[in-house]
C-alpha positions in Angstrom: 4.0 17.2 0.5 6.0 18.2 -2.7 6.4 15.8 -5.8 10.1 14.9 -4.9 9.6 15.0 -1.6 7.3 12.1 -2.1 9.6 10.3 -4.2 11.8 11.0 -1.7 10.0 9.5 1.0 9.2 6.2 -0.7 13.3 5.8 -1.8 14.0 6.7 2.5 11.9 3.6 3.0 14.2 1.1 0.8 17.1 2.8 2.9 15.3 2.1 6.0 14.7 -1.3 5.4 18.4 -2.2 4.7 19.0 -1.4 1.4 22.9 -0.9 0.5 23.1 1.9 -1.7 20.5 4.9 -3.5 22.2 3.4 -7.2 20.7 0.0 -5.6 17.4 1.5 -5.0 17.3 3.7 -8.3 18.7 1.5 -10.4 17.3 -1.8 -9.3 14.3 -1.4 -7.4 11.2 -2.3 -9.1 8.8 -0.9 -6.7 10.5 2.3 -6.2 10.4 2.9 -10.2 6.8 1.6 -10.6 6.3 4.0 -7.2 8.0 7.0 -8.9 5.8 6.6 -11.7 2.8 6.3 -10.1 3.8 10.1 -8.1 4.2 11.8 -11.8 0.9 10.3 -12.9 -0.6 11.1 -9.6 0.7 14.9 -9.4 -0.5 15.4 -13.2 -3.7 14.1 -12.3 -4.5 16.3 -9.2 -2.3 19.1 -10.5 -2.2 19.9 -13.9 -4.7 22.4 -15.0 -3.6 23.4 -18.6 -5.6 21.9 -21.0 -3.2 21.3 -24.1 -0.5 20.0 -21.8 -2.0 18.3 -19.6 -3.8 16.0 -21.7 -0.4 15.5 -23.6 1.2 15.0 -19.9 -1.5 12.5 -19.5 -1.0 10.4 -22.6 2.6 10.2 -21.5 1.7 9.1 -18.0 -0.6 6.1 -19.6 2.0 5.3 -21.7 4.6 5.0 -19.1 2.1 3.4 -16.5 1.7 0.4 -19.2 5.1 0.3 -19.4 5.4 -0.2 -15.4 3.0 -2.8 -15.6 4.4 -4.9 -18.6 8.2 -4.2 -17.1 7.2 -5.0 -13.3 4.0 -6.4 -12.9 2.7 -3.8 -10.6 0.0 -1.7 -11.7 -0.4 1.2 -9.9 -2.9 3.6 -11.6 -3.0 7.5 -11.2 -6.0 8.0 -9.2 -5.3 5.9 -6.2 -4.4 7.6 -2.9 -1.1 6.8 -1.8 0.3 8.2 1.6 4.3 9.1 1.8 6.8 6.6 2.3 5.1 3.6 0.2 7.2 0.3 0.1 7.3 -2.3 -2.3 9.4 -5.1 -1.4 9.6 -7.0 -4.6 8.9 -7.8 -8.0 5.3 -8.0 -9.1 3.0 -8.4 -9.6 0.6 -6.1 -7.7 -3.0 -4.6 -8.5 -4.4 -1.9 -7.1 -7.8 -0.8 -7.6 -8.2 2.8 -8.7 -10.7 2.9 -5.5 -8.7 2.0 -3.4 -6.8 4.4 -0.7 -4.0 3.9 1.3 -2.4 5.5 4.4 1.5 6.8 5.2 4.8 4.2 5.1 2.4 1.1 3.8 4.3 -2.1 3.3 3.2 -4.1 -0.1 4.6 -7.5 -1.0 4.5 -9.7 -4.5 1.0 -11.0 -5.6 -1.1 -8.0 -3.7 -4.4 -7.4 -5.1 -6.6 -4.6 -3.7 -9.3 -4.9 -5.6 -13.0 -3.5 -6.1 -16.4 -5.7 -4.3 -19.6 -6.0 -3.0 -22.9 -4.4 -4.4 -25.1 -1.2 -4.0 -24.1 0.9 -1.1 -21.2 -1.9 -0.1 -19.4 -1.8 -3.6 -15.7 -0.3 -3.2 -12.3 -1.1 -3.0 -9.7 -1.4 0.4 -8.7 2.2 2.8 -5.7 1.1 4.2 -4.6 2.9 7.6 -1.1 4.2 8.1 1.7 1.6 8.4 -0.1 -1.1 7.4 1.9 -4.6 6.5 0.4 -6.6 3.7 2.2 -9.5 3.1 2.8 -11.6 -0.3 -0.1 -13.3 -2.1 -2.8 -11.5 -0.2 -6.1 -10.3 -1.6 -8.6 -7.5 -0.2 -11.6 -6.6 -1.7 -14.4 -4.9 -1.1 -15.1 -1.6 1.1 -13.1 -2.5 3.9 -11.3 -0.2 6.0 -7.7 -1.7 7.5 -6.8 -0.1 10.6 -3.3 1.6 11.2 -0.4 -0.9 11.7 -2.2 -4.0 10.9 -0.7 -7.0 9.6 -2.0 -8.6 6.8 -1.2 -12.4 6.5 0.4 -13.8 3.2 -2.2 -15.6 1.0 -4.7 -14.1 3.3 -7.9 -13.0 2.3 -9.8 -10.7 3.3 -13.7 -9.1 3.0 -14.3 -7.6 6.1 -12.6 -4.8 8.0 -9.0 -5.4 10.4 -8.6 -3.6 13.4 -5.9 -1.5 14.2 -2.8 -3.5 15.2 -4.6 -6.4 13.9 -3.3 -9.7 12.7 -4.9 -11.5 10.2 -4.2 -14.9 8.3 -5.8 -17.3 6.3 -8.9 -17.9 3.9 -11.4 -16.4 4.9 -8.9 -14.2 6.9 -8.9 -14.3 10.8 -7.9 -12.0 13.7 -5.2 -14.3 15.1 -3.2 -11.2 17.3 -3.1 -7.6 17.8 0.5 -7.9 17.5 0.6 -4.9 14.9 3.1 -4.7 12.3 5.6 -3.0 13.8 8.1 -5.5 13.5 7.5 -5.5 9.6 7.4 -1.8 8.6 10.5 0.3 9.4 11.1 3.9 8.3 13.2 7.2 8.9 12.2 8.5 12.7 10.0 5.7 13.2 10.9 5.6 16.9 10.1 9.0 17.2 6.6 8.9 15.1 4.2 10.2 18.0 1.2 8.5 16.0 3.1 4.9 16.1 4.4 5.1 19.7 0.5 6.1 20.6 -0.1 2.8 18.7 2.4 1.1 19.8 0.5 1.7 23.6 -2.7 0.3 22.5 -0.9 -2.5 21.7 -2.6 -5.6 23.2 -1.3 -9.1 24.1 -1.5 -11.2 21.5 -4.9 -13.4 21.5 -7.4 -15.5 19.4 -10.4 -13.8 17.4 -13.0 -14.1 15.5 -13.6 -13.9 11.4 -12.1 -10.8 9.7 -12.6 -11.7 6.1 -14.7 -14.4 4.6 -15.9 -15.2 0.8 -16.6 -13.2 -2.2 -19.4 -11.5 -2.6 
C-alpha cells in the first residue's frame, strides 16, 4: 500500500470508531498525528535511496519523531512494522520497541509498552496478529507472537504467546476467553473482511485457561 493510502487507512479507523468529523481527527487526534509521523519516517526508511537526501530526510524524521514523543507521549520509531489501519485511542504515552511487529487495523490504548525480552535465541520484542485489541496499561515483552483478534487485558501483562481470539487479563496474564476482540476493533468493511468472518467462525465459547504471560525474564 501507498504512503497516503496508509495514512489514509489509520484516519478511516478514527471514522470507524465514531469519530465526528476528519478536522476532529486531523486536528485533534494525538494518535493519528504521532501515526502519520511514524508512516513518513517509515516510508523514508524503507524507501529512500538517495544518499544526500535521504540522510537529510532522516534527520528531519528524528527530529520530528522527538517531537511526537515529547508532544504525545507515544514513541513510535521508524523501523517498526505497522499494518494499515493502526488505532490509537488516546493520549500517551505508548512505547514500542523497534523489534516489535504488528498486524492490520491493531487497536492501542494509553500506557502500552511493547517492549524488547528474554535472552539468547528467546530475546525479541512482541508480533502482533491482525486486529489485535490491546487495552490501556498493558505491557508485552519478549518474543511473543499474539494471535489475530486477540484481546489484551488492561494492566495485563504478558511473556508468553496469546492465541488467536484469545482473552487475556491480569499479572502474569491469563487466557480467560476466546471471545476475540471483535467487539473492540471496528473498521471500514469489517463485516465484509473474509479473514475476520473466517475468525469470527473459529470463534469458541468463552471458557477458563491456563497461564499466558507470567514474570520477567
Amino acid at each position: 500500500m501507498s504512503l497516503t493510502g496508509l495514512i489514509r487507512s489509520d484516519y478511516r479507523r478514527y471514522r470507524a470508531a465514531g469519530a465526528g468529523s476528519a478536522l476532529g481527527v486531523i486536528l485533534l487526534t494525538q494518535g493519528f498525528w504521532a501515526s502519520t509521523v511514524y508512516r513518513i519516517n517509515h516510508h523514508v526508511h524503507r524507501r529512500l535511496r538517495l544518499p544526500g537526501v535521504r540522510q537529510a530526510a532522516r534527520i528531519l524524521g528524528l527530529l520530528a519523531h522527538k517531537a511526537m514523543e515529547i508532544l504525545t507521549g507515544i514513541s513510535l520509531p521508524p523501523e517498526v512494522e505497522v499494518g494499515e489501519g493502526l488505532y490509537i485511542g488516546h493520549f500517551g504515552p505508548i512505547i514500542i520497541s523497534p523489534e516489535a511487529r504488528l498486524g492490520r487495523h491493531c487497536n492501542l490504548s494509553q500506557g502500552v509498552t511493547l517492549g524488547v525480552g528474554g535472552r539468547g535465541d528467546r530475546r525479541g520484542a512482541p508480533v502482533l496478529g491482525n486486529r489485535v485489541y490491546v487495552g490501556a496499561g498493558a505491557i508485552l515483552f519478549g518474543r511473543i507472537d499474539v494471535g489475530e483478534d486477540a484481546a489484551i487485558g488492561a494492566g495485563a501483562v504478558v511473556t508468553k504467546p496469546v492465541p488467536p481470539r484469545g482473552v487475556v487479563a491480569g499479572n502474569p496474564a491469563r487466557l480467560i476467553s476466546e471471545a476475540g476482540s471483535f467487539d473492540f476493533v471496528r473498521f471500514d468493511g469489517m463485516e465484509q473482511d473474509p479473514d475476520r468472518q473466517a475468525s469470527q467462525a473459529r470463534r469458541a465459547l468463552p471458557s477458563a485457561g491456563g497461564e499466558a504471560g507470567s514474570g520477567a525474564d
